[in-house]
RODO-2510 file (C-alpha; in nm, 4 decimals, decimal comma):
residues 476
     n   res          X          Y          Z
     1     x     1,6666     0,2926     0,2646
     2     x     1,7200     0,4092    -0,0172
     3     x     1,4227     0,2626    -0,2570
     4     x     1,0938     0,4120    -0,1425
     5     x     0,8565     0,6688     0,0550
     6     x     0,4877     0,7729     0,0218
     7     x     0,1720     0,5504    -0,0689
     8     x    -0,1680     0,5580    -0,1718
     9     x    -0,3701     0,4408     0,1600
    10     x    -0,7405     0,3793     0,1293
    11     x    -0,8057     0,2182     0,4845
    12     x    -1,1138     0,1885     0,7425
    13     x    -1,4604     0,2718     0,5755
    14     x    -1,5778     0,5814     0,6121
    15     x    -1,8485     0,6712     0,4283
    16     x    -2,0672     0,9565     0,6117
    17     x    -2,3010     0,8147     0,8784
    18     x    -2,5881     1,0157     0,7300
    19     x    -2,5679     0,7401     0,4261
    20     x    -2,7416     0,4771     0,7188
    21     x    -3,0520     0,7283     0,7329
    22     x    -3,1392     0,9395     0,4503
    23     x    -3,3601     0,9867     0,1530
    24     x    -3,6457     0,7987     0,3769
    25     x    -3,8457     1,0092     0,2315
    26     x    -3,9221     1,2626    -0,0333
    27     x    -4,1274     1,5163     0,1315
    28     x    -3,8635     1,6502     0,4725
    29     x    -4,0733     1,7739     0,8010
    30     x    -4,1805     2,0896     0,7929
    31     x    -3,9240     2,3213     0,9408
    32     x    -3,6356     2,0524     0,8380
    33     x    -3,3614     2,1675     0,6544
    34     x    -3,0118     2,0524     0,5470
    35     x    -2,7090     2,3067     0,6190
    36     x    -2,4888     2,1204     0,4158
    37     x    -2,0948     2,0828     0,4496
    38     x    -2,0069     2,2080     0,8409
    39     x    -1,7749     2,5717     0,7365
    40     x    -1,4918     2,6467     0,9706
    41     x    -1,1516     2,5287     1,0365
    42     x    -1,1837     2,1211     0,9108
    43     x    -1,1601     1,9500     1,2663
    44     x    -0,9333     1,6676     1,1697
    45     x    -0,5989     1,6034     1,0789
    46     x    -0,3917     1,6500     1,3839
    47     x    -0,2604     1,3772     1,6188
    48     x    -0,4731     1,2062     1,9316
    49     x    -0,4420     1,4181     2,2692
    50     x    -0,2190     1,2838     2,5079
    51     x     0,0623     1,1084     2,2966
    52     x     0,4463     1,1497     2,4456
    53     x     0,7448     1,3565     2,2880
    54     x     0,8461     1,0270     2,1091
    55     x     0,4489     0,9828     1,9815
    56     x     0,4809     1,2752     1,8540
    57     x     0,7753     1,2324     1,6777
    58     x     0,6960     0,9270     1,4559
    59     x     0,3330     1,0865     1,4065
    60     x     0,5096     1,3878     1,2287
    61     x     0,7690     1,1367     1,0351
    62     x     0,5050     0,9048     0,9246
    63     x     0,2546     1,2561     0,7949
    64     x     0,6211     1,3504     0,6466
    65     x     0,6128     1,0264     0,4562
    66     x     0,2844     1,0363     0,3520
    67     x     0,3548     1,3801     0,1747
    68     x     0,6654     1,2304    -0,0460
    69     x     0,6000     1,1641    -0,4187
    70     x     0,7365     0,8310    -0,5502
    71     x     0,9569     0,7594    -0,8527
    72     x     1,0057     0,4530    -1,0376
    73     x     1,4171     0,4372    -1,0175
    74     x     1,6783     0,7107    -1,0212
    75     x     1,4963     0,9639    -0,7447
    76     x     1,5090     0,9759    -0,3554
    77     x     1,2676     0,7504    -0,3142
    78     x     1,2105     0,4882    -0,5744
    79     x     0,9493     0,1860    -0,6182
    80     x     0,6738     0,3167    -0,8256
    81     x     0,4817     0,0554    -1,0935
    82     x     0,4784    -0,1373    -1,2444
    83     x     0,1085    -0,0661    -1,2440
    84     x    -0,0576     0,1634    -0,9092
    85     x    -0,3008     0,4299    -0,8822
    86     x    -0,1167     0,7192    -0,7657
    87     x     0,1966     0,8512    -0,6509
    88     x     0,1874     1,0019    -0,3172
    89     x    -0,0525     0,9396    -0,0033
    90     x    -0,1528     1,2744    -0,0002
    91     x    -0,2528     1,3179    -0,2979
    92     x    -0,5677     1,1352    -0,2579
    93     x    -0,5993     1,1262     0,1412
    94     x    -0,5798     1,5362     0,1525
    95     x    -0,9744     1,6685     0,2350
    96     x    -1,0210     1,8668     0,4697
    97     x    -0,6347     1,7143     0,5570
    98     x    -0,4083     1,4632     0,5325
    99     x    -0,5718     1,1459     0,6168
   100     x    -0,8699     1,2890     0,4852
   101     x    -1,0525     1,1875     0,1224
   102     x    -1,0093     1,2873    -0,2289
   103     x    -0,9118     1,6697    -0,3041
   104     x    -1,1418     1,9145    -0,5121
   105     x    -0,9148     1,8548    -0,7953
   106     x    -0,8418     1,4983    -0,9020
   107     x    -0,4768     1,4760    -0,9574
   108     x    -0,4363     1,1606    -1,1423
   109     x    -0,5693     1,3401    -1,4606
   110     x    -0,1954     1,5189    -1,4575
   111     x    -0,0526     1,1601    -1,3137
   112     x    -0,1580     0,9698    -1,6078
   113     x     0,1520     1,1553    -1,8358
   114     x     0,4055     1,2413    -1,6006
   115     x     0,6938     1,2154    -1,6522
   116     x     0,6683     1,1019    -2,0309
   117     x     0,4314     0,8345    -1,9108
   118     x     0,1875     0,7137    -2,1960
   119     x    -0,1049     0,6279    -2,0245
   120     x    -0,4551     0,7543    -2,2064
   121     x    -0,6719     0,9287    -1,8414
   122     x    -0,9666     0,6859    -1,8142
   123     x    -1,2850     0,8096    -1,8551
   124     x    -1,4176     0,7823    -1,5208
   125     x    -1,1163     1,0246    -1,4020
   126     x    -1,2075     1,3760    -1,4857
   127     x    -1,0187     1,6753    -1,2517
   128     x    -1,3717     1,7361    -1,0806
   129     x    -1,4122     1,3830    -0,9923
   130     x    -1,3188     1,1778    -0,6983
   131     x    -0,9739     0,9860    -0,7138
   132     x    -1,0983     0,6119    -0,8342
   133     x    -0,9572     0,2665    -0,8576
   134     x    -1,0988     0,0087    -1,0514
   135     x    -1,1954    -0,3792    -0,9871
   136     x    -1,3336    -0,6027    -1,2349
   137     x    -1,6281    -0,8515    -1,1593
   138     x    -1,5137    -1,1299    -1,3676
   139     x    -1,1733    -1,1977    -1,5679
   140     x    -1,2084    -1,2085    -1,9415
   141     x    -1,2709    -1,5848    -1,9457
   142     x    -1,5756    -1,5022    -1,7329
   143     x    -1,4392    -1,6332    -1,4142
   144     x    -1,4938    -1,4245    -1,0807
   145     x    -1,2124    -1,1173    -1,0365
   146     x    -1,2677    -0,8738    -0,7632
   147     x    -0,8936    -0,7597    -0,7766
   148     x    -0,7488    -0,4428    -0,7872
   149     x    -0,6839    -0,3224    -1,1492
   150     x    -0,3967    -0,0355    -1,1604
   151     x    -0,5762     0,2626    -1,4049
   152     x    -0,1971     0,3516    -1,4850
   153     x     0,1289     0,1976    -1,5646
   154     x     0,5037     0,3413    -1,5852
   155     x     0,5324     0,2508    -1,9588
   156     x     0,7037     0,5539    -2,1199
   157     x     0,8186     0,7576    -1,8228
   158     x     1,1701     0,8370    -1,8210
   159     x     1,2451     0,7156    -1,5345
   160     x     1,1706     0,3627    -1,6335
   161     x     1,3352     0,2637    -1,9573
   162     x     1,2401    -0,0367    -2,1143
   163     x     0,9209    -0,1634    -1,9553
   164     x     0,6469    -0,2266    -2,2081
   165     x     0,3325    -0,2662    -2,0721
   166     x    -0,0654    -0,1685    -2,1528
   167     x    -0,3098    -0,0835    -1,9274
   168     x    -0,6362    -0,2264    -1,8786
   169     x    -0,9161    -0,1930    -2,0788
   170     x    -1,1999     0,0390    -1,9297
   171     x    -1,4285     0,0921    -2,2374
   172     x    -1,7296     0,1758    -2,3211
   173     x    -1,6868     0,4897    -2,1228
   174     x    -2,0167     0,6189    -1,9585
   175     x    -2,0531     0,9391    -1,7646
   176     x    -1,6882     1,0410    -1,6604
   177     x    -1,8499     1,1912    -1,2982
   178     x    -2,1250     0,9902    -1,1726
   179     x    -1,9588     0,6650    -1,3035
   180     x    -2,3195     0,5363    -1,4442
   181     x    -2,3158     0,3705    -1,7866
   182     x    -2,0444     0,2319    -1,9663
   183     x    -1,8562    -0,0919    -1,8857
   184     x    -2,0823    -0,3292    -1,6807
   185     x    -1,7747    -0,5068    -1,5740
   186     x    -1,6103    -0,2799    -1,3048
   187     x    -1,6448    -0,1400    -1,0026
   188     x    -1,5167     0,1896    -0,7994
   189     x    -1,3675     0,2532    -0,5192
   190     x    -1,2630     0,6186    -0,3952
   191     x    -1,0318     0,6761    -0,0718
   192     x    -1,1848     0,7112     0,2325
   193     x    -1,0885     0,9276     0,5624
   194     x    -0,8414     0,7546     0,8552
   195     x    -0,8836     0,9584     1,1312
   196     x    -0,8965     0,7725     1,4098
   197     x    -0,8062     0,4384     1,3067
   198     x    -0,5713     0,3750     1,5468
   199     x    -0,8711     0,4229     1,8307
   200     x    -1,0454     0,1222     1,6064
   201     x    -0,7402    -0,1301     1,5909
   202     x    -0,8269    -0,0721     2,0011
   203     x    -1,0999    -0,1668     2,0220
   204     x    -1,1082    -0,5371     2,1898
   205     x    -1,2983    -0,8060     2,0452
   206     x    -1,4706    -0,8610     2,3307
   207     x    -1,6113    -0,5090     2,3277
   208     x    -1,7606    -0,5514     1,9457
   209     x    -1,9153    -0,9127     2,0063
   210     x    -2,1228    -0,7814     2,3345
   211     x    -2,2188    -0,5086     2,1132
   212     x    -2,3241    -0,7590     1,8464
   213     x    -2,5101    -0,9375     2,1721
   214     x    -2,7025    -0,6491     2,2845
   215     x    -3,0475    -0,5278     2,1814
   216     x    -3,1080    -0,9050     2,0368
   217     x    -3,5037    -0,8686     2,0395
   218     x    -3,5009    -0,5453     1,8782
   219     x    -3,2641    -0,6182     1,5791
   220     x    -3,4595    -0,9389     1,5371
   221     x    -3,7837    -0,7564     1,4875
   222     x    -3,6318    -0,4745     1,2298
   223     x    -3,4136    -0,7830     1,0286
   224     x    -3,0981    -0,7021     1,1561
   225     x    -2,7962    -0,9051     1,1115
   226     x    -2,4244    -0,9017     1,1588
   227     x    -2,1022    -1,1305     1,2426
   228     x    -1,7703    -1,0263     1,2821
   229     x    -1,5348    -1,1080     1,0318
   230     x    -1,3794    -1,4198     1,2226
   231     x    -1,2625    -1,7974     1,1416
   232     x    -1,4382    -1,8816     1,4514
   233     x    -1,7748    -1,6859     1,3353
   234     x    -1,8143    -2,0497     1,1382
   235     x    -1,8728    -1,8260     0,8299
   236     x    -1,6844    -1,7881     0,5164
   237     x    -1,5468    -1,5053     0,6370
   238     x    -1,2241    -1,6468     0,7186
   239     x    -0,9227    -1,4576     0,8732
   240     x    -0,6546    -1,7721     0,8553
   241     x    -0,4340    -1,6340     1,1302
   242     x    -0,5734    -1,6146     1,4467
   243     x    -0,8956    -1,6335     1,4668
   244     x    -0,9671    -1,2665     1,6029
   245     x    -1,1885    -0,9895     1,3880
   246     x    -1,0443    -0,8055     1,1411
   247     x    -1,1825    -0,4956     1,0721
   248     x    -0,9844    -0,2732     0,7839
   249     x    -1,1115    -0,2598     0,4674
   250     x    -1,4189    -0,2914     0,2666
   251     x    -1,4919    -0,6358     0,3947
   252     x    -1,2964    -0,5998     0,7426
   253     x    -1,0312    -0,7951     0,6176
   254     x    -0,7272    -0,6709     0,7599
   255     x    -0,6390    -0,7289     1,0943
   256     x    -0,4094    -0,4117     1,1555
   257     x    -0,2826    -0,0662     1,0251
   258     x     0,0819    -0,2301     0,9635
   259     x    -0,1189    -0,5097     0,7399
   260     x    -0,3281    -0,2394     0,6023
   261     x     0,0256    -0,0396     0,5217
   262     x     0,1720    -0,3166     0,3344
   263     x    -0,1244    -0,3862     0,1142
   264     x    -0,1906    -0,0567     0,0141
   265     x     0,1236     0,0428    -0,0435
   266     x     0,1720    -0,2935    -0,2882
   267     x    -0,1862    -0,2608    -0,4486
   268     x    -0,2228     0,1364    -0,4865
   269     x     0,1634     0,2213    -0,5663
   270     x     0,2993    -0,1137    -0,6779
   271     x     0,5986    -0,0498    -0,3723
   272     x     0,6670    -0,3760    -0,3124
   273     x     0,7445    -0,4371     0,1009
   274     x     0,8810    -0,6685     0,3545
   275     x     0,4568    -0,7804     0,4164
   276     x     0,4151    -0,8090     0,0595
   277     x     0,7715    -0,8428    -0,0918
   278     x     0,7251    -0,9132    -0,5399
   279     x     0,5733    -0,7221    -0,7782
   280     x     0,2014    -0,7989    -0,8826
   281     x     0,3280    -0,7464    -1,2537
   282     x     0,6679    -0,9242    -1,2789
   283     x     0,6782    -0,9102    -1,7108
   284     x     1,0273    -0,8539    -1,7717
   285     x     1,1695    -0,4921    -1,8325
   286     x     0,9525    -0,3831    -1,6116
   287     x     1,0878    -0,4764    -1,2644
   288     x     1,3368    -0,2461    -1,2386
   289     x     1,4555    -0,2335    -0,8496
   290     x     1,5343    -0,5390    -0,6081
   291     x     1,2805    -0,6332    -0,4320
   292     x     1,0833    -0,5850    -0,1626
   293     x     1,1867    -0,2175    -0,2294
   294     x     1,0639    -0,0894     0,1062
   295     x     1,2308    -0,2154     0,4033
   296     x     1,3832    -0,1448     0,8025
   297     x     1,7246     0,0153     0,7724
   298     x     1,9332    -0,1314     1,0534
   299     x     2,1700     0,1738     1,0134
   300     x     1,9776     0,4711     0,9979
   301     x     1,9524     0,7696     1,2465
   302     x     1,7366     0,9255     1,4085
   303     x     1,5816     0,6088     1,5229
   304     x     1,2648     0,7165     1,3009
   305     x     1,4426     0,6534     1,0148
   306     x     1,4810     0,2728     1,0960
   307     x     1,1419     0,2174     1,0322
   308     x     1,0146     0,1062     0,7399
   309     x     0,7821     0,3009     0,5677
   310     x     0,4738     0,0683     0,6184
   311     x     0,5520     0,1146     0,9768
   312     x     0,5850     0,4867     0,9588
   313     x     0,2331     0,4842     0,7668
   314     x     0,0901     0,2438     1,0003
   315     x     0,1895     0,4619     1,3173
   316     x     0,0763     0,8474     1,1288
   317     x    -0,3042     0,6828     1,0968
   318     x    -0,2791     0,5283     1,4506
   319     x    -0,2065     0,8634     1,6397
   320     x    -0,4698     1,0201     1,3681
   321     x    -0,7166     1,1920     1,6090
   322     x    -1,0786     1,1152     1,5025
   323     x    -1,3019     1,4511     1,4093
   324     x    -1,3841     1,7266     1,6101
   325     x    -1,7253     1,7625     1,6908
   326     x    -1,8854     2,0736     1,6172
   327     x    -2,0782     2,2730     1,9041
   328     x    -2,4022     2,0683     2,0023
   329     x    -2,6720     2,2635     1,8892
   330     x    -3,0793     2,1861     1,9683
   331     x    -3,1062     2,0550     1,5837
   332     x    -2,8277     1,8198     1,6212
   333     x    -2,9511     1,6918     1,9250
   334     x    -3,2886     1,6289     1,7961
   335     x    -3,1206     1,3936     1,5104
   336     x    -2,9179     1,2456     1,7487
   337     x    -3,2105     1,1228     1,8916
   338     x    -3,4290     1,0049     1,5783
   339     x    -3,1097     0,8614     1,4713
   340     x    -3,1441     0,6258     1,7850
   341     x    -3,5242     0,5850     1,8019
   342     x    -3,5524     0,4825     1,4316
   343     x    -3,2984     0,2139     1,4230
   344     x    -2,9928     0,3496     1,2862
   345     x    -2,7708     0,3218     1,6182
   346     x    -2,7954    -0,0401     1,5650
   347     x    -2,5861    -0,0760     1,3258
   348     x    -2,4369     0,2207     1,3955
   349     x    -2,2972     0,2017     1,7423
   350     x    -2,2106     0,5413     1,8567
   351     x    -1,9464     0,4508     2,1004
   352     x    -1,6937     0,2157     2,1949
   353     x    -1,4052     0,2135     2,3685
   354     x    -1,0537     0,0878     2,3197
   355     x    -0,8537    -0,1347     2,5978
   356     x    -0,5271    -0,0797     2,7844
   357     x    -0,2728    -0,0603     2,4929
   358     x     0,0971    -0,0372     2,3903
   359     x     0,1651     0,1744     2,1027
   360     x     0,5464     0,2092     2,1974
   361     x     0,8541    -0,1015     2,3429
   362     x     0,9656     0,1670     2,5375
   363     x     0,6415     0,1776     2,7343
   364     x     0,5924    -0,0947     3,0339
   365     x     0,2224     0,0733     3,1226
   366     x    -0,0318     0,1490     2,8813
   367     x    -0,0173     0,4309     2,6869
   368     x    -0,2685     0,6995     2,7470
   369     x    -0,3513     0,8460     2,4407
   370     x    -0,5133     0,5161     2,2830
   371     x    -0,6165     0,3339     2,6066
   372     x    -0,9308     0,2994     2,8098
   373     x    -1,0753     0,5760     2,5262
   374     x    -1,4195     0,6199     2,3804
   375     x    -1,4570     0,5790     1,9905
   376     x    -1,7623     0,7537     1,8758
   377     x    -1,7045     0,5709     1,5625
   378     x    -2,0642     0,5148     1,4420
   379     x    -2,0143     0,1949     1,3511
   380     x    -2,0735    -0,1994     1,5224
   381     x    -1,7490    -0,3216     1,3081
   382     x    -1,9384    -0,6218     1,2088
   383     x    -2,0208    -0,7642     0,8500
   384     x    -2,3863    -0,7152     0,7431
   385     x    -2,5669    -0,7526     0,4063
   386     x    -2,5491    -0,4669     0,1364
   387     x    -2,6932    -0,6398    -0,2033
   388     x    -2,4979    -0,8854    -0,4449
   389     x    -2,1259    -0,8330    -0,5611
   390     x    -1,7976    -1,0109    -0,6269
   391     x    -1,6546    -1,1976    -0,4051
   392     x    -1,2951    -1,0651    -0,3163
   393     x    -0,9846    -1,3309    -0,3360
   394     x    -0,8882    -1,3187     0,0001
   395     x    -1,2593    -1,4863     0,0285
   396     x    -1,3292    -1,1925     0,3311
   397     x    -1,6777    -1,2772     0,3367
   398     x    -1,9434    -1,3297     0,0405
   399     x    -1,9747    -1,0488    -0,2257
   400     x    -2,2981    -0,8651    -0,0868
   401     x    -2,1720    -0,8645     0,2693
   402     x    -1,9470    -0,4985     0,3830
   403     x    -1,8389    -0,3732     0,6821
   404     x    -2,0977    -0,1113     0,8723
   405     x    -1,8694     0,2055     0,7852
   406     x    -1,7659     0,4497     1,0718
   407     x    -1,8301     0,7889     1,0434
   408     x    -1,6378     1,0637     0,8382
   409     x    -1,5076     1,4068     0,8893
   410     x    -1,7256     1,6980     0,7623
   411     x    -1,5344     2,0524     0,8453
   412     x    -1,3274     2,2952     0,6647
   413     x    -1,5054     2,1218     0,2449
   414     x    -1,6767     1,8386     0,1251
   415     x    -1,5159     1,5431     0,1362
   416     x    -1,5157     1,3302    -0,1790
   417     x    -1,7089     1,0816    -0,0492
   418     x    -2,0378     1,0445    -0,2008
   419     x    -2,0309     1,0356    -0,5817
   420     x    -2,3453     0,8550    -0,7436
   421     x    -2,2131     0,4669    -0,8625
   422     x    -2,3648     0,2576    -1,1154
   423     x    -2,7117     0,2076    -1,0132
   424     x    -2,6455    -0,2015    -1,1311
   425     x    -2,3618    -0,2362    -0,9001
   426     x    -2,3720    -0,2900    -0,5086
   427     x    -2,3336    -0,0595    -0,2564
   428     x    -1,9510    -0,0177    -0,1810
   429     x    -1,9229     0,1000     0,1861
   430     x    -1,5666     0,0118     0,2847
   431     x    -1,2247     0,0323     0,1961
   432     x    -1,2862     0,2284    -0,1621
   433     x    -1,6922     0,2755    -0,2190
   434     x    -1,8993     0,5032    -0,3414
   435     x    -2,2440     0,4479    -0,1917
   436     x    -2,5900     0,4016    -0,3409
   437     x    -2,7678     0,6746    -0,5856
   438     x    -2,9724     0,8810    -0,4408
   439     x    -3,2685     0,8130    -0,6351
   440     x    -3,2339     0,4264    -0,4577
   441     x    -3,3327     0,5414    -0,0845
   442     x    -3,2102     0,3189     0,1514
   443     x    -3,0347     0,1115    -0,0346
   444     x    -2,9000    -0,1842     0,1373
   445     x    -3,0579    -0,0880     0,4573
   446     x    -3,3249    -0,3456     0,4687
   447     x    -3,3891    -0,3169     0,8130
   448     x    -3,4891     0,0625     0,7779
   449     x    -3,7471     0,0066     0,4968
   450     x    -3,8741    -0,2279     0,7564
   451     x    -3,9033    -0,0054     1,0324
   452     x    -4,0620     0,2989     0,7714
   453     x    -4,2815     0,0379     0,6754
   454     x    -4,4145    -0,1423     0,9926
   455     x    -4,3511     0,1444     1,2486
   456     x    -4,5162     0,4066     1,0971
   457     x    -4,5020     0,6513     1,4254
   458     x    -4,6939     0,9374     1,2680
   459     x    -4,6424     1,1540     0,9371
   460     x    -4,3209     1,3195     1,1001
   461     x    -4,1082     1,0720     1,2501
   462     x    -3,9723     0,9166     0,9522
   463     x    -3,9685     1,2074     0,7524
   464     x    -3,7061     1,3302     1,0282
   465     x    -3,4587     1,1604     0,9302
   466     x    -3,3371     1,4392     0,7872
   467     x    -3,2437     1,5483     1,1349
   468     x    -3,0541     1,1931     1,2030
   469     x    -2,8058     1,2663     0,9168
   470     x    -2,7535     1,6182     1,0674
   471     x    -2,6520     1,4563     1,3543
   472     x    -2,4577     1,2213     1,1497
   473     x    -2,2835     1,5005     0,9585
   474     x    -2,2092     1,7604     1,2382
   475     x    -2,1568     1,5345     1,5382
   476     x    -1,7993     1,4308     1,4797
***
């Protein structure tokens, strides 16, 4: 194998539940207060309960993989660039672990020049920032964009002699932190948690569209709307394979982890792989291994070391445990409850659970970590309405629909996962997205303005939902 290992993987949205129900208003209820970040041991990062000696084993080969820093040529494990993000899964999924969000100290301040790489640090990347990628809204001849735009390219590091490329252009600069001001043009995205992901890519479809078919009246009266991100929804949200919902990414538009893998490890690293097998930027000097530069080796022992590393990846987030729940405690249970009577658990389902399913050939029954399981996931999985934006290529939907985002770990730090954004872009809720300012409320929960404004149940309920994003914060 000896081109590749390690990858920058942003995957299923998670955004913190408590983003569905906060800032409703101002003035909290008397006796309501926020404890902040959950202290203790973090409560994610190990693998699901239940999983076999041979689980087990390619769960610890694909975290292995996910810890190994990529070169460009000449190292042990070669495929950086031409253009990517960053060089090493966990150097971006690593809060509260790996698989988590962005560390407390940005590393792709020190990435920018490493290795004799010449690449000027954008000014949205500051070491007590959130690790960012970058898409631009239109193209410079004004046409629609939404792609991926690498913030760094291996021009000038040694171990890629003779490629000659510039990066983008990012300026004006506005404020290097909170992202506001400066170039109207592009958009953020920061890495998001996988824990539990494999428990989603369970989940039937059958399960999510009787979801969607429940509570009808109800969403109805509070403007609630949805669709899974299907060719046979009749939408634009087309997934031209099979027909069935896709649901990784910041518009659902992956169908699997292993899809996911290959994507990420293209887009974020530029690792090119047997899913997604040339180079995005193919100007000459600069594509310096064969291609795809990830790939199975027939000949390899152990038998984990036949896999691919998109497979390895793939199988490390799907036998990712979700988050521990902290201890229930009366205030948690109180926001778990206005959580549910104000609206918010209908978008964001608290449970589902996950069918009779395979993860290993060697199996002929179900396996019984990922099978007949609950997923307290906090989320429907459907597409819903979040403002205007730009409308991806892959066409996964229009640009102001997201994916409802499943819930996030909270132990052990903060998890980068709530910087302020550009108060003129959309809310980003999926695979890279910072969420809505503050200052902005709700945000692109339009049915919740509608319940604070029509169901006015007395000074305090509303006010209380300080106590639903408790729950959403120390539930787990």
């Amino acid at each position: 194998m000896g081109l590749r290992r390690g990858v920058l993987l942003s995957l299923t949205p998670a955004i913190a539940v408590a983003m569905a129900c906060t800032h409703a208003s101002s003035h909290p209820a008397p006796g309501v207060s926020d404890p902040g970040v959950r202290g203790g041991p973090p409560g994610a990062g190990g693998p699901l309960s239940g999983l076999t000696p041979d689980e087990t084993a390619f769960f610890n080969d694909g975290l292995a993989r996910f810890l190994v820093v990529e070169s460009v040529t000449g190292g042990a494990n070669n495929g950086l660039g031409p253009r990517f993000n960053s060089n090493q899964c966990a150097s971006c999924h690593a809060q509260p672990e790996v698989g988590g969000s962005s560390p407390a100290a940005n590393p792709q301040v020190a990435l920018a020049t490493e290795d004799g790489a010449r690449n000027t640090v954008p000014w949205f990347i500051v070491h007590n920032g959130p690790v960012r990628e970058v898409r631009f809204k239109k193209t410079p001849a004004g046409a629609p964009d939404g792609d991926v735009h690498a913030v760094f390219v291996i021009t000038g590091r040694a171990d890629a002699p003779g490629c000659n490329i510039a990066q983008p252009d990012f300026l004006p600069a506005g404020d290097p932190v909170s992202g506001l001001g400066g170039n109207a043009n592009i958009i953020f995205r920061i890495p998001t948690p996988l824990f539990g992901a494999g428990l989603i890519e369970a989940i039937p479809d059958a399960a999510i569209l009787a979801n969607k078919a429940s509570s009808l009246t109800l969403k109805a009266e509070l403007g609630i709307v949805g669709h899974a991100n299907a060719h046979i929804s009749g939408t634009a949200n087309t997934s031209a394979n099979d027909g069935t919902i896709t649901r990784f990414g910041w518009k659902a538009q992956n169908k699997s982890l292993l899809i996911f893998s290959g994507e990420a490890y293209n887009v974020e690293m530029g690792v090119t792989n047997q899913l997604f097998p040339q180079e995005r930027d193919e100007t000459p000097g600069c594509v310096l291994n064969p291609t795809p530069e990830d790939t199975l080796n027939f000949s390899a022992s152990p038998n984990v070391a036949v896999l691919s590393d998109i497979e390895a990846f793939a199988n490390f987030m799907r036998l990712l445990a979700p988050p521990k729940p902290a201890p229930d405690t009366p205030s948690i249970a109180s926001g778990r409850a206005t959580f549910e009577k104000v609206g918010c658990a209908l978008c964001h389902t608290p449970t589902l659970r996950t069918s009779k399913t395979i993860q290993s050939g060697s199996q002929t029954s179900p396996g019984a970590a990922l099978s007949d399981q609950p997923v307290n996931l906090y989320s429907d999985l459907l597409l819903t309405p979040h403002g205007p934006g730009p409308r991806r290529r892959d066409r996964a939907g229009p640009g102001r629909h997201r994916r409802v985002p499943h819930r996030a770990p909270v132990g052990g730090g903060a998890a980068r996962l709530l910087p302020p954004r550009r108060p003129d872009h959309e809310p980003r809720r999926g695979h890279r997205g910072p969420p809505e300012p503050r200052q902005r409320g709700l945000g692109g929960h339009h049915a919740l303005q509608r319940a604070r404004r029509d169901r006015p149940a007395g000074p305090r309920e509303l006010p209380a939902l300080a106590l639903a994003a408790l729950a959403g914060r120390h539930l787990g």
